[in-house]
N, CA, C and O atoms as a Maestro MAE file, in Angstrom:
{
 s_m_m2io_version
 :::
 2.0.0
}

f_m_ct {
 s_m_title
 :::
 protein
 m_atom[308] {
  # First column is atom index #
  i_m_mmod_type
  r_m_x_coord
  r_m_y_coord
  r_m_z_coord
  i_m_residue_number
  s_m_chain_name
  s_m_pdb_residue_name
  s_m_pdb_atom_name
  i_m_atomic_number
  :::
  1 25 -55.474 -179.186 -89.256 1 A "UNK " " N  " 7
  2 3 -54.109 -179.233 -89.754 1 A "UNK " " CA " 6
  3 2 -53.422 -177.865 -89.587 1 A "UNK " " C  " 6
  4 15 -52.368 -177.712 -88.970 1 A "UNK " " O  " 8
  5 25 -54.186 -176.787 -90.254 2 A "UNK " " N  " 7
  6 3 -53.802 -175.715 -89.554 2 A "UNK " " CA " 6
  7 2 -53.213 -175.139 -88.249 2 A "UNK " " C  " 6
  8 15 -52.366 -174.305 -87.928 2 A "UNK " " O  " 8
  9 25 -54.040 -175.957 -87.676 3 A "UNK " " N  " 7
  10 3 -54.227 -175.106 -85.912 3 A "UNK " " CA " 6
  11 2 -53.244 -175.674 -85.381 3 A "UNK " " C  " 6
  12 15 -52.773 -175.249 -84.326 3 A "UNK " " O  " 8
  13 25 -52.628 -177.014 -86.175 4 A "UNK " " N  " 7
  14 3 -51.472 -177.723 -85.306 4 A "UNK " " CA " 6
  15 2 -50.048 -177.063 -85.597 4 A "UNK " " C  " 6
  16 15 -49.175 -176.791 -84.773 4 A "UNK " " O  " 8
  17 25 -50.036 -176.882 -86.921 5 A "UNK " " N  " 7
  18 3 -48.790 -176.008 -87.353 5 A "UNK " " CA " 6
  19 2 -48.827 -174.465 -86.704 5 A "UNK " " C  " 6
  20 15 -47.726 -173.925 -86.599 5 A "UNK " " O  " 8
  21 25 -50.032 -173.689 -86.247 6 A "UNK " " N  " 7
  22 3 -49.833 -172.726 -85.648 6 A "UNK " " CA " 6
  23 2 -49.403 -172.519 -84.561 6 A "UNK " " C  " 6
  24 15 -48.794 -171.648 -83.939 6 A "UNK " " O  " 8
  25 25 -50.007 -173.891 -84.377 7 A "UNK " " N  " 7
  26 3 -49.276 -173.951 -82.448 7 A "UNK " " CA " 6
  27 2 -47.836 -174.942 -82.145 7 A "UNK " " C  " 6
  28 15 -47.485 -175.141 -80.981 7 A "UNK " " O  " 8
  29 25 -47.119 -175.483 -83.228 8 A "UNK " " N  " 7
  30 3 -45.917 -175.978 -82.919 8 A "UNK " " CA " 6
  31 2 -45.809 -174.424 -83.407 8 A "UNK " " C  " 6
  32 15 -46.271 -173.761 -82.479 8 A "UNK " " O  " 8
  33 25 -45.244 -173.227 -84.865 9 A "UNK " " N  " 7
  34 3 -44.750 -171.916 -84.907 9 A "UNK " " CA " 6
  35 2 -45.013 -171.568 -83.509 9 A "UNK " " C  " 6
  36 15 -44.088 -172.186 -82.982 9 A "UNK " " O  " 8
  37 25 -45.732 -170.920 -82.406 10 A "UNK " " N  " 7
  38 3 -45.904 -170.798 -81.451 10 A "UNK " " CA " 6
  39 2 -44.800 -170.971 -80.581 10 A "UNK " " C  " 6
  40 15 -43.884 -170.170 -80.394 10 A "UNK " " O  " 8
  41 25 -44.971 -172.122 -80.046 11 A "UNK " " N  " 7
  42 3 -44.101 -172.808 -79.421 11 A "UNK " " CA " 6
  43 2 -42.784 -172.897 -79.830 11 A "UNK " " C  " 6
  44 15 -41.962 -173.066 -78.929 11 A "UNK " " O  " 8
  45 25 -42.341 -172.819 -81.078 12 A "UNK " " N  " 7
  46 3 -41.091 -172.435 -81.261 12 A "UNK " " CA " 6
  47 2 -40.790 -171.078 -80.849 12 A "UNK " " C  " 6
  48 15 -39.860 -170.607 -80.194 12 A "UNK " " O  " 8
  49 25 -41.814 -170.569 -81.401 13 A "UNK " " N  " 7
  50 3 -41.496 -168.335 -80.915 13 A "UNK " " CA " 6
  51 2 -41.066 -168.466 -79.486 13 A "UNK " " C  " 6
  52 15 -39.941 -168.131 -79.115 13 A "UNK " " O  " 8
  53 25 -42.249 -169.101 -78.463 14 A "UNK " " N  " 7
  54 3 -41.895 -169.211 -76.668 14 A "UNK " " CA " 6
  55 2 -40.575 -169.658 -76.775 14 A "UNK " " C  " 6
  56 15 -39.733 -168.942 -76.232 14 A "UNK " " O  " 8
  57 25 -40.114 -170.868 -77.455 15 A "UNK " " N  " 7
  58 3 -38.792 -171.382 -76.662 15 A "UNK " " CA " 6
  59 2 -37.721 -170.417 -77.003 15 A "UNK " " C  " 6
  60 15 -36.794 -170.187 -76.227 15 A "UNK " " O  " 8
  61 25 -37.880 -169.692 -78.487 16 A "UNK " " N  " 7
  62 3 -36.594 -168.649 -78.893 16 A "UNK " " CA " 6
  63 2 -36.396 -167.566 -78.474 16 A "UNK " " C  " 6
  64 15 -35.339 -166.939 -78.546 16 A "UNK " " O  " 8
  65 25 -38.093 -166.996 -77.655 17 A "UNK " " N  " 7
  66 3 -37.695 -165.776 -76.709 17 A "UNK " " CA " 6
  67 2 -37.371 -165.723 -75.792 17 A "UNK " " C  " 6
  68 15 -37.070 -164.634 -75.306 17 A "UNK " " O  " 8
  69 25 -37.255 -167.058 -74.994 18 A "UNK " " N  " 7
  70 3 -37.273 -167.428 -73.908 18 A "UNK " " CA " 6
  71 2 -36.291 -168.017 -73.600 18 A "UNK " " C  " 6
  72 15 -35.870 -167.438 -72.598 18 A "UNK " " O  " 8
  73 25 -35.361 -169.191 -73.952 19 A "UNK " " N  " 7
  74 3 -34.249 -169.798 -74.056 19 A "UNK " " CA " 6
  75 2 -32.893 -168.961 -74.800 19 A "UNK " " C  " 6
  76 15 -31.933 -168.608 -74.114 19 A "UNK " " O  " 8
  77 25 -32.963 -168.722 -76.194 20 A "UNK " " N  " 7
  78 3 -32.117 -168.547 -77.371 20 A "UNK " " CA " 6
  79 2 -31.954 -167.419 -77.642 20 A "UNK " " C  " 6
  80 15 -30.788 -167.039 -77.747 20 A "UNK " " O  " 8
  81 25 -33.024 -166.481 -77.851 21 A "UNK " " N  " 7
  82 3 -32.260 -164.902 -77.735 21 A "UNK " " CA " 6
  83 2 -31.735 -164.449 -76.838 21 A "UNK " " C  " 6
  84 15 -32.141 -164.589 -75.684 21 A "UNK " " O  " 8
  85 25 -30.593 -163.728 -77.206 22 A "UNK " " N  " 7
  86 3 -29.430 -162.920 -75.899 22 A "UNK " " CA " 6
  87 2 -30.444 -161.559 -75.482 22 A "UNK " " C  " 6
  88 15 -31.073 -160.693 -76.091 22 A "UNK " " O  " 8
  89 25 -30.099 -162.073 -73.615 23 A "UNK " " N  " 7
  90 3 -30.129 -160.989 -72.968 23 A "UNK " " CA " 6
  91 2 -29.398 -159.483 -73.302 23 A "UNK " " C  " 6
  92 15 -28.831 -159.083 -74.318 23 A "UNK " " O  " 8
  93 25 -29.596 -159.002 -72.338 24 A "UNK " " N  " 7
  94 3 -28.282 -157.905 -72.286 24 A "UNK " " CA " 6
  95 2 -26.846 -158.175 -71.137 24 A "UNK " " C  " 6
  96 15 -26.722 -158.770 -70.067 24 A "UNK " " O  " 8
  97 25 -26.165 -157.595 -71.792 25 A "UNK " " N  " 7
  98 3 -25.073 -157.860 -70.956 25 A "UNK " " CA " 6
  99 2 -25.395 -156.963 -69.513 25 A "UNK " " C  " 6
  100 15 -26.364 -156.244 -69.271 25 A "UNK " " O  " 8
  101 25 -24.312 -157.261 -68.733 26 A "UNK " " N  " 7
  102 3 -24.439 -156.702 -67.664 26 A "UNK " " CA " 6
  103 2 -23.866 -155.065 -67.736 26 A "UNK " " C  " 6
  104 15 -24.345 -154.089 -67.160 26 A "UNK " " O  " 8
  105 25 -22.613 -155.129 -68.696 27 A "UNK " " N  " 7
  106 3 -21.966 -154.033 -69.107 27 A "UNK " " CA " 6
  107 2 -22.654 -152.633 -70.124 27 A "UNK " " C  " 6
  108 15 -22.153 -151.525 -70.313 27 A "UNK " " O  " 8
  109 25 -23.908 -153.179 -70.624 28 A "UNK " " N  " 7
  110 3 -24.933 -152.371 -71.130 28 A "UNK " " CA " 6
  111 2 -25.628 -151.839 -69.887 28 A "UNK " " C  " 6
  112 15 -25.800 -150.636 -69.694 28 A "UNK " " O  " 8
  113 25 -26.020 -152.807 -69.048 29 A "UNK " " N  " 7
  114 3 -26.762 -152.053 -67.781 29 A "UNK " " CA " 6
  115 2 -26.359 -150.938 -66.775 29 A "UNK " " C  " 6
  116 15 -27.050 -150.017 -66.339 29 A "UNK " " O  " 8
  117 25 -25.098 -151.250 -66.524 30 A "UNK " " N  " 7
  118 3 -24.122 -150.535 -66.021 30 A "UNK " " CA " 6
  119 2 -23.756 -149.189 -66.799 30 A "UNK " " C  " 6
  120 15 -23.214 -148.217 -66.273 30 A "UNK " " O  " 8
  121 25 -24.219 -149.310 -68.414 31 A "UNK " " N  " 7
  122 3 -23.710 -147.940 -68.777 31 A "UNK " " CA " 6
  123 2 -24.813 -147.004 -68.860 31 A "UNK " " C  " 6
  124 15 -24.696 -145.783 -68.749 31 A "UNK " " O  " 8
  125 25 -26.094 -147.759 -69.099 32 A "UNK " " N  " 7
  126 3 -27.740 -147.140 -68.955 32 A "UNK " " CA " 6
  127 2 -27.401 -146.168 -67.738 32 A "UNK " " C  " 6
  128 15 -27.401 -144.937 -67.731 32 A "UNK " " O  " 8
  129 25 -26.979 -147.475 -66.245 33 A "UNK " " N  " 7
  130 3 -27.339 -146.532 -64.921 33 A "UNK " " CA " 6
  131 2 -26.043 -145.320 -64.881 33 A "UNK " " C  " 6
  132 15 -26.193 -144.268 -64.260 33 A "UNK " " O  " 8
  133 25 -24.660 -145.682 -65.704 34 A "UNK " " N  " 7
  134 3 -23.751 -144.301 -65.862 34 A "UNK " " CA " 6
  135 2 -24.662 -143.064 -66.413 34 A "UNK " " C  " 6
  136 15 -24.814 -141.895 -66.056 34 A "UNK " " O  " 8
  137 25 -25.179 -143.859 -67.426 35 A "UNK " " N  " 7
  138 3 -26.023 -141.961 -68.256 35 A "UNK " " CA " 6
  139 2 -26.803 -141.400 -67.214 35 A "UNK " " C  " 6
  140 15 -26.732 -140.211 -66.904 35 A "UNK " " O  " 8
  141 25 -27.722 -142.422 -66.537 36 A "UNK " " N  " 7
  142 3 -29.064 -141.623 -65.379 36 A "UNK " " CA " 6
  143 2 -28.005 -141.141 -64.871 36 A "UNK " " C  " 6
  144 15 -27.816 -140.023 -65.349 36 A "UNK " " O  " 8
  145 25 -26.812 -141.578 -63.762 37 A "UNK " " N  " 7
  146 3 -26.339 -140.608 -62.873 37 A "UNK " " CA " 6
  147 2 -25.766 -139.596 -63.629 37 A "UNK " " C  " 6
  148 15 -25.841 -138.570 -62.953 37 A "UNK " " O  " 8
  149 25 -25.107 -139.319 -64.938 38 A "UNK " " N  " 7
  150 3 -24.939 -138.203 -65.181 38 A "UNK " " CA " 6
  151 2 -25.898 -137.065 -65.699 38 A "UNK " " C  " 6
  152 15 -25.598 -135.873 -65.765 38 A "UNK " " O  " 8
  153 25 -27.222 -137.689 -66.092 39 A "UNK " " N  " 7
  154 3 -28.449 -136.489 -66.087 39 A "UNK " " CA " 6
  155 2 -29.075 -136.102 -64.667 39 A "UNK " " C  " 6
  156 15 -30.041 -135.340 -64.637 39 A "UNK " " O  " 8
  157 25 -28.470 -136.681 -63.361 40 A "UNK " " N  " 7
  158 3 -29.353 -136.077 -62.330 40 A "UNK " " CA " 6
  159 2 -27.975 -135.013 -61.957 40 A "UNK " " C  " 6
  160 15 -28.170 -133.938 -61.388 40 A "UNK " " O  " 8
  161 25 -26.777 -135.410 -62.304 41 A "UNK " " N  " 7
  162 3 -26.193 -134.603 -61.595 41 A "UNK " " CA " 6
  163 2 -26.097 -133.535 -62.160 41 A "UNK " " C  " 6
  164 15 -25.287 -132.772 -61.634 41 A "UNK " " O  " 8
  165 25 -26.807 -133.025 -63.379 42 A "UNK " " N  " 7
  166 3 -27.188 -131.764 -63.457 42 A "UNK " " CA " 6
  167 2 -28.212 -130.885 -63.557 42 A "UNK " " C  " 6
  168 15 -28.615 -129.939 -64.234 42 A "UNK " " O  " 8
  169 25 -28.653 -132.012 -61.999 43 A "UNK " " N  " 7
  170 3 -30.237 -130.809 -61.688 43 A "UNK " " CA " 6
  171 2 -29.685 -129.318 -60.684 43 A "UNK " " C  " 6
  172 15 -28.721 -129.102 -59.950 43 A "UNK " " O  " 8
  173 25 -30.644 -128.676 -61.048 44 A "UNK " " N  " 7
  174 3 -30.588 -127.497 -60.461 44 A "UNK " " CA " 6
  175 2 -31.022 -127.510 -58.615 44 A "UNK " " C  " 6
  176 15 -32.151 -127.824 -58.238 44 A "UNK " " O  " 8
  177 25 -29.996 -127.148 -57.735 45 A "UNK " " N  " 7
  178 3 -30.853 -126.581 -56.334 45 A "UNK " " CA " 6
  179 2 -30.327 -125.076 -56.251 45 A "UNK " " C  " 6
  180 15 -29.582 -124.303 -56.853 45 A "UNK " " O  " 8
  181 25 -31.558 -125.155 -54.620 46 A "UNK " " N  " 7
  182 3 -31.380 -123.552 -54.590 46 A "UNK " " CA " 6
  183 2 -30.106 -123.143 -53.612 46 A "UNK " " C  " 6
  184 15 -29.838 -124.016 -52.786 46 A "UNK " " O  " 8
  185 25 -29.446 -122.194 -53.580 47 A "UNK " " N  " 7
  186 3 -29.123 -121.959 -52.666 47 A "UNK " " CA " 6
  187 2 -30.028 -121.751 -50.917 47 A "UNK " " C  " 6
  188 15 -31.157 -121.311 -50.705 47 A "UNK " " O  " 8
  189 25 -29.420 -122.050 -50.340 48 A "UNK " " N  " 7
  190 3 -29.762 -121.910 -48.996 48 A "UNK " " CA " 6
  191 2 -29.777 -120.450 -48.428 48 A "UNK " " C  " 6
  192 15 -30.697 -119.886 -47.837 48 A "UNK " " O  " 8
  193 25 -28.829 -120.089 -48.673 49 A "UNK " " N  " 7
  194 3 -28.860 -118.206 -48.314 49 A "UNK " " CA " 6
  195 2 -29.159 -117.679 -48.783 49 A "UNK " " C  " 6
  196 15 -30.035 -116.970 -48.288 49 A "UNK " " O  " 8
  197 25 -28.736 -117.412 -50.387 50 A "UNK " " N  " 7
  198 3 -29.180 -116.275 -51.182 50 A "UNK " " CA " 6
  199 2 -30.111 -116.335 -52.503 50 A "UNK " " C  " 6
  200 15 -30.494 -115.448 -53.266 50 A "UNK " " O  " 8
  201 25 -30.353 -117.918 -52.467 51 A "UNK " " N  " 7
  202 3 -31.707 -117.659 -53.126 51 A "UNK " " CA " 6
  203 2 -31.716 -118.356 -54.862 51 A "UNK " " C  " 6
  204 15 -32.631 -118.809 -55.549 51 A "UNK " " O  " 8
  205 25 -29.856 -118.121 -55.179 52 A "UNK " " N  " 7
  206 3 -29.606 -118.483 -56.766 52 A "UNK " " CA " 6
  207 2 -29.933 -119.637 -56.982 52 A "UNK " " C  " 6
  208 15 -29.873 -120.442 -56.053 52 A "UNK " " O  " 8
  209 25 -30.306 -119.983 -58.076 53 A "UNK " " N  " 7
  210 3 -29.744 -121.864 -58.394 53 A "UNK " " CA " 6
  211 2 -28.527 -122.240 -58.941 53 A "UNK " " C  " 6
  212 15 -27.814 -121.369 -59.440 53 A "UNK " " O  " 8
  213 25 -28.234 -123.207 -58.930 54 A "UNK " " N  " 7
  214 3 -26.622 -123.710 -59.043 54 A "UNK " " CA " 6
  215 2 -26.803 -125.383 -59.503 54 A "UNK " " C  " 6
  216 15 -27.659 -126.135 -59.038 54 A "UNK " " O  " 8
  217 25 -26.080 -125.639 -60.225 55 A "UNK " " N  " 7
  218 3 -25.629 -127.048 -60.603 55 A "UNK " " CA " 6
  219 2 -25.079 -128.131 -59.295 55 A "UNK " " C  " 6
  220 15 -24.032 -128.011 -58.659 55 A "UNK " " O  " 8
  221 25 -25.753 -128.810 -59.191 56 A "UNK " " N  " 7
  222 3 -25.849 -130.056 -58.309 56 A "UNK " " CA " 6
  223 2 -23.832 -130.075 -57.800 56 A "UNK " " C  " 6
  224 15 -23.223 -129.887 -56.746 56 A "UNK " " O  " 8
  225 25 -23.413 -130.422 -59.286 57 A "UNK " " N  " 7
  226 3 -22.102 -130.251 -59.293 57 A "UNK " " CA " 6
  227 2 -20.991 -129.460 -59.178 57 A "UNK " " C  " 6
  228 15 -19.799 -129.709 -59.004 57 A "UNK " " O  " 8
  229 25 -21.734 -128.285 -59.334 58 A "UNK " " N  " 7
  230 3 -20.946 -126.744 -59.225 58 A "UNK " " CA " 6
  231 2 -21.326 -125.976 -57.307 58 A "UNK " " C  " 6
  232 15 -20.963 -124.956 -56.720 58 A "UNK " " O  " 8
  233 25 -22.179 -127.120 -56.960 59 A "UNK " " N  " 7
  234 3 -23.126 -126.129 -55.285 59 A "UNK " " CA " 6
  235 2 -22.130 -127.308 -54.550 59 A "UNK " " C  " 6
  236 15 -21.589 -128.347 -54.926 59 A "UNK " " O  " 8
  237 25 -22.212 -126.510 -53.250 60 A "UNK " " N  " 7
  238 3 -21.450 -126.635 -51.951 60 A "UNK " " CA " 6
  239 2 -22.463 -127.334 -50.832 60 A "UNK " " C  " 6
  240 15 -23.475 -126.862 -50.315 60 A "UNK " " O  " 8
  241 25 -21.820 -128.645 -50.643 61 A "UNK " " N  " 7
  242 3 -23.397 -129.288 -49.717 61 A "UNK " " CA " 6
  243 2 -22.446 -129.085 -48.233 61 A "UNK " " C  " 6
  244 15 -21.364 -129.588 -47.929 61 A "UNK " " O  " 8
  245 25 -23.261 -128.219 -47.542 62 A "UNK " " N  " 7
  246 3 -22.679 -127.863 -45.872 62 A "UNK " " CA " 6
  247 2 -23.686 -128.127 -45.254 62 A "UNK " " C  " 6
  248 15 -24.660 -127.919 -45.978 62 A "UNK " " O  " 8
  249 25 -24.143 -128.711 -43.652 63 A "UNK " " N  " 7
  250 3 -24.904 -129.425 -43.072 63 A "UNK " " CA " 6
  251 2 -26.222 -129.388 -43.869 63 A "UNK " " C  " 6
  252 15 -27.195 -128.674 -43.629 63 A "UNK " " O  " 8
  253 25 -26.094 -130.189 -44.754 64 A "UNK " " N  " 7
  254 3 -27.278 -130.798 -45.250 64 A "UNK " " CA " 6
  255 2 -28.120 -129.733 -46.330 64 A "UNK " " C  " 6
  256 15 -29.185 -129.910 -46.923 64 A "UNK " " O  " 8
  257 25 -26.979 -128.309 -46.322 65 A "UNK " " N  " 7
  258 3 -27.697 -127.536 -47.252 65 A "UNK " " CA " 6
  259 2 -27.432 -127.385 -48.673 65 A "UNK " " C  " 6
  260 15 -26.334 -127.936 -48.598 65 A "UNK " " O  " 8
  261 25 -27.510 -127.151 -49.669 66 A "UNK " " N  " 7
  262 3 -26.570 -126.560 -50.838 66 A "UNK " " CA " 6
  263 2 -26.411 -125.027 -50.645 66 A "UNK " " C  " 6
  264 15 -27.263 -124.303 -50.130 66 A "UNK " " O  " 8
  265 25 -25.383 -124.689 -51.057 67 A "UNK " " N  " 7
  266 3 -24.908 -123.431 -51.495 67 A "UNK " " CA " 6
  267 2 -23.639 -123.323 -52.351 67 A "UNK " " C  " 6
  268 15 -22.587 -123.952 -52.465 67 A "UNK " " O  " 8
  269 25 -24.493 -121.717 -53.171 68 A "UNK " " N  " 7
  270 3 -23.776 -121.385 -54.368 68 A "UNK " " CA " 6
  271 2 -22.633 -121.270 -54.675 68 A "UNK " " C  " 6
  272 15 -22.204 -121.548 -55.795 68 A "UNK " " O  " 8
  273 25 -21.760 -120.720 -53.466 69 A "UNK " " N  " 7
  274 3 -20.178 -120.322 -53.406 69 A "UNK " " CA " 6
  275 2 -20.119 -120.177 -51.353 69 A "UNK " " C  " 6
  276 15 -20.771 -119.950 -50.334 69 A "UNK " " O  " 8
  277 25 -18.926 -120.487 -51.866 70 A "UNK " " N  " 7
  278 3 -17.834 -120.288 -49.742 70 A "UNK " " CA " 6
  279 2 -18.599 -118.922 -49.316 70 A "UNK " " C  " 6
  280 15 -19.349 -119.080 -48.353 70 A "UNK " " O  " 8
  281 25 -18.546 -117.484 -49.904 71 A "UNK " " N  " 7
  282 3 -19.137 -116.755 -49.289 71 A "UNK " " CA " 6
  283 2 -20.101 -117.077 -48.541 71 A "UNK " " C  " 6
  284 15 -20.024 -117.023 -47.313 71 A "UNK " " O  " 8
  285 25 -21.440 -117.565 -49.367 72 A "UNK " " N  " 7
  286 3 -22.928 -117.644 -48.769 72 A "UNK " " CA " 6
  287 2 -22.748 -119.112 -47.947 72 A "UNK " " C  " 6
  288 15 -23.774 -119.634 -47.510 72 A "UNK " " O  " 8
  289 25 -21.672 -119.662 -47.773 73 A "UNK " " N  " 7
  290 3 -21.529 -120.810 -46.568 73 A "UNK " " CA " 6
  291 2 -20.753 -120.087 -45.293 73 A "UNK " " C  " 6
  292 15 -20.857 -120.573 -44.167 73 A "UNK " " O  " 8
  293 25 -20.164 -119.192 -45.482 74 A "UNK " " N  " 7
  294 3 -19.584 -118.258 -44.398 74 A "UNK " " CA " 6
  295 2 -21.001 -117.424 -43.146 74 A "UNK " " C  " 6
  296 15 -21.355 -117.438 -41.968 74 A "UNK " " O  " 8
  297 25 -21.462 -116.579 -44.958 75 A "UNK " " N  " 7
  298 3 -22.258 -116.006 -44.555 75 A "UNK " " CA " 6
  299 2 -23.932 -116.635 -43.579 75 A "UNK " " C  " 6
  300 15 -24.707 -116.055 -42.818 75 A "UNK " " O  " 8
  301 25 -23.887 -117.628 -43.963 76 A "UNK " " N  " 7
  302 3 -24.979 -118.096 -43.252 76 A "UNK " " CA " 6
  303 2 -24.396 -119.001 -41.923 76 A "UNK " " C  " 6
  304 15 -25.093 -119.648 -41.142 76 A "UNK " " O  " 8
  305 25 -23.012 -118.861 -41.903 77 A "UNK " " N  " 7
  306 3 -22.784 -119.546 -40.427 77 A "UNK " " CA " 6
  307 2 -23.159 -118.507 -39.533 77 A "UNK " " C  " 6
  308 15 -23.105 -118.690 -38.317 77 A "UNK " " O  " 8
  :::
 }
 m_bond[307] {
  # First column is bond index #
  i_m_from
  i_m_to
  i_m_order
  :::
  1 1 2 1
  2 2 3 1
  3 3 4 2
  4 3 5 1
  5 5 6 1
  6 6 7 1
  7 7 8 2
  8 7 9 1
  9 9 10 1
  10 10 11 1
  11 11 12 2
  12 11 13 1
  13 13 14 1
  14 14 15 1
  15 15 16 2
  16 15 17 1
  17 17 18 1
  18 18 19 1
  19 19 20 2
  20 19 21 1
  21 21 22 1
  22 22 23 1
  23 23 24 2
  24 23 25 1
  25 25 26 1
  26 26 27 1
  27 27 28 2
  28 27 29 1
  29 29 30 1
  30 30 31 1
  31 31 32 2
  32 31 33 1
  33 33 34 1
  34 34 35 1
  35 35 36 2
  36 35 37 1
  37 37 38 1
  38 38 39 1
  39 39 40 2
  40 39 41 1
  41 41 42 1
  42 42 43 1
  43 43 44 2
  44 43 45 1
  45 45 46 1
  46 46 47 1
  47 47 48 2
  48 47 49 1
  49 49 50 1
  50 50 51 1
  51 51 52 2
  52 51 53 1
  53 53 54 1
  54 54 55 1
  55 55 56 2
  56 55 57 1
  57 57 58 1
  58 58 59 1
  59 59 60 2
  60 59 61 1
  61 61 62 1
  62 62 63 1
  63 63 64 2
  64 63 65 1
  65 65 66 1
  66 66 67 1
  67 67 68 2
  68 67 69 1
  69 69 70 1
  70 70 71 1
  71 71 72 2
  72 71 73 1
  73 73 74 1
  74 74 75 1
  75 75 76 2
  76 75 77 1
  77 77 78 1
  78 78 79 1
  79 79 80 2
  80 79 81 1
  81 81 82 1
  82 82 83 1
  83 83 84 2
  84 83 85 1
  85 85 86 1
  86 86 87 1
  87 87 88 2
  88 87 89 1
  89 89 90 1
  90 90 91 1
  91 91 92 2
  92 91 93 1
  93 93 94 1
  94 94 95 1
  95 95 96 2
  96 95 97 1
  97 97 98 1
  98 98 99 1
  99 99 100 2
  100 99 101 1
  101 101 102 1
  102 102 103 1
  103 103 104 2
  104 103 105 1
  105 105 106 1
  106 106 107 1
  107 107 108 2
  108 107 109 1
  109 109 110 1
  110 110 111 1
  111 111 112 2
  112 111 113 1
  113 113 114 1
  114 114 115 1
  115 115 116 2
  116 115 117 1
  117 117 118 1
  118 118 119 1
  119 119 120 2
  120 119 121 1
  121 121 122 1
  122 122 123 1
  123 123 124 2
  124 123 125 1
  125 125 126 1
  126 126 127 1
  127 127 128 2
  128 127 129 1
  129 129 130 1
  130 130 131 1
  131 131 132 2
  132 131 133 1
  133 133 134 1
  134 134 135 1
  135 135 136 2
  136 135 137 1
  137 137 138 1
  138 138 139 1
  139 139 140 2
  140 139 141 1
  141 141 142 1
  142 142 143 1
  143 143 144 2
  144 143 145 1
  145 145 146 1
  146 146 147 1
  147 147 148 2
  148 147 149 1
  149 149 150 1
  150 150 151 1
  151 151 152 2
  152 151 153 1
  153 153 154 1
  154 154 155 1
  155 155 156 2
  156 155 157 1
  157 157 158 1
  158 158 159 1
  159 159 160 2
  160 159 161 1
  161 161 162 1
  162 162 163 1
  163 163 164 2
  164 163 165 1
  165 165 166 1
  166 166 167 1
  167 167 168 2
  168 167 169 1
  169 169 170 1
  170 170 171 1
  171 171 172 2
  172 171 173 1
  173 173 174 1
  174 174 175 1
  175 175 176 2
  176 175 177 1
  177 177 178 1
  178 178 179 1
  179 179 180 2
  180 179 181 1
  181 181 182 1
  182 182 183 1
  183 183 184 2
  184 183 185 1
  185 185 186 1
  186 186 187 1
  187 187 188 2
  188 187 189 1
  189 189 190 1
  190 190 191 1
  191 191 192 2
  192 191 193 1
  193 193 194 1
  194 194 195 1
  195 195 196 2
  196 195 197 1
  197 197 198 1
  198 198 199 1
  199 199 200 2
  200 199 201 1
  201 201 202 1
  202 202 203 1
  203 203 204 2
  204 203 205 1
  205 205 206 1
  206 206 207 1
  207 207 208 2
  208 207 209 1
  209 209 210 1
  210 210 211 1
  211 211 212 2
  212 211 213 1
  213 213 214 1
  214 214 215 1
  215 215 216 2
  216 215 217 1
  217 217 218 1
  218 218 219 1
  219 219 220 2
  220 219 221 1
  221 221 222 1
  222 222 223 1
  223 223 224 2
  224 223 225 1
  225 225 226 1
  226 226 227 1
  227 227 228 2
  228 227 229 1
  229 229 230 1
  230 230 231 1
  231 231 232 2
  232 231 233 1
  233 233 234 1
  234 234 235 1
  235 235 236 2
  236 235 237 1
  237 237 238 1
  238 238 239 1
  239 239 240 2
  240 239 241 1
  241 241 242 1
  242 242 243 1
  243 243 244 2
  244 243 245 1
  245 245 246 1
  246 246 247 1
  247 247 248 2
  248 247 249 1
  249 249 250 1
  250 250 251 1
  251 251 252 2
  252 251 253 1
  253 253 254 1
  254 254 255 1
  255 255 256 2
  256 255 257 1
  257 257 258 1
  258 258 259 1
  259 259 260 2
  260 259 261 1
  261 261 262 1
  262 262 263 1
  263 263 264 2
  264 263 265 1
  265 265 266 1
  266 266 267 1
  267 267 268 2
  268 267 269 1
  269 269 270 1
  270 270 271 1
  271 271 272 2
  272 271 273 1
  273 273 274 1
  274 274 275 1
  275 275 276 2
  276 275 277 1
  277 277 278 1
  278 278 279 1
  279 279 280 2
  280 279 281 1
  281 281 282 1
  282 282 283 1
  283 283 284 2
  284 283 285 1
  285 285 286 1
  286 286 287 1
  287 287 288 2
  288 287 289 1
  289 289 290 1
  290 290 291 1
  291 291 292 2
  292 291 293 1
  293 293 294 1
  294 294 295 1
  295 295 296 2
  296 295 297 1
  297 297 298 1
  298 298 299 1
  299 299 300 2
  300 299 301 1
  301 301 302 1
  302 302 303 1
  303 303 304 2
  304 303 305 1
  305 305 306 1
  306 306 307 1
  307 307 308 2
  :::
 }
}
């Protein structure tokens, strides 16, 4: 008698996690992947010429390099 009532509770749990509780919206997912892109865009690279590090967002990407400021993109042409 037991074992039967444990396993209809059961089977109710499967159908309510499975059917009846809400997902997530799509608009939660979308704001998860907004936060990641705004924690990568403030990783650190190096400069290419002179060596500093610089903010992803603050560095200068010229053929395929970063650099710190226009000088050291001058300077290494």
């Amino acid at each position: 008698m037991i074992l039967k009532v444990l396993l209809v509770i059961g089977v109710i749990g499967i159908v309510y996690f499975m059917f009846i509780k809400k997902k997530p919206t799509i608009s939660q997912k979308n704001q998860a992947k907004a936060k990641k892109n705004e924690e990568k865009a403030d990783d650190m690279v190096e400069c290419s010429s002179c060596g500093v590090y610089a903010e992803v967002s603050e560095s200068i990407l010229s053929n395929a390099k970063y650099y710190c400021s226009q000088e050291c993109v001058v300077k290494a042409a």
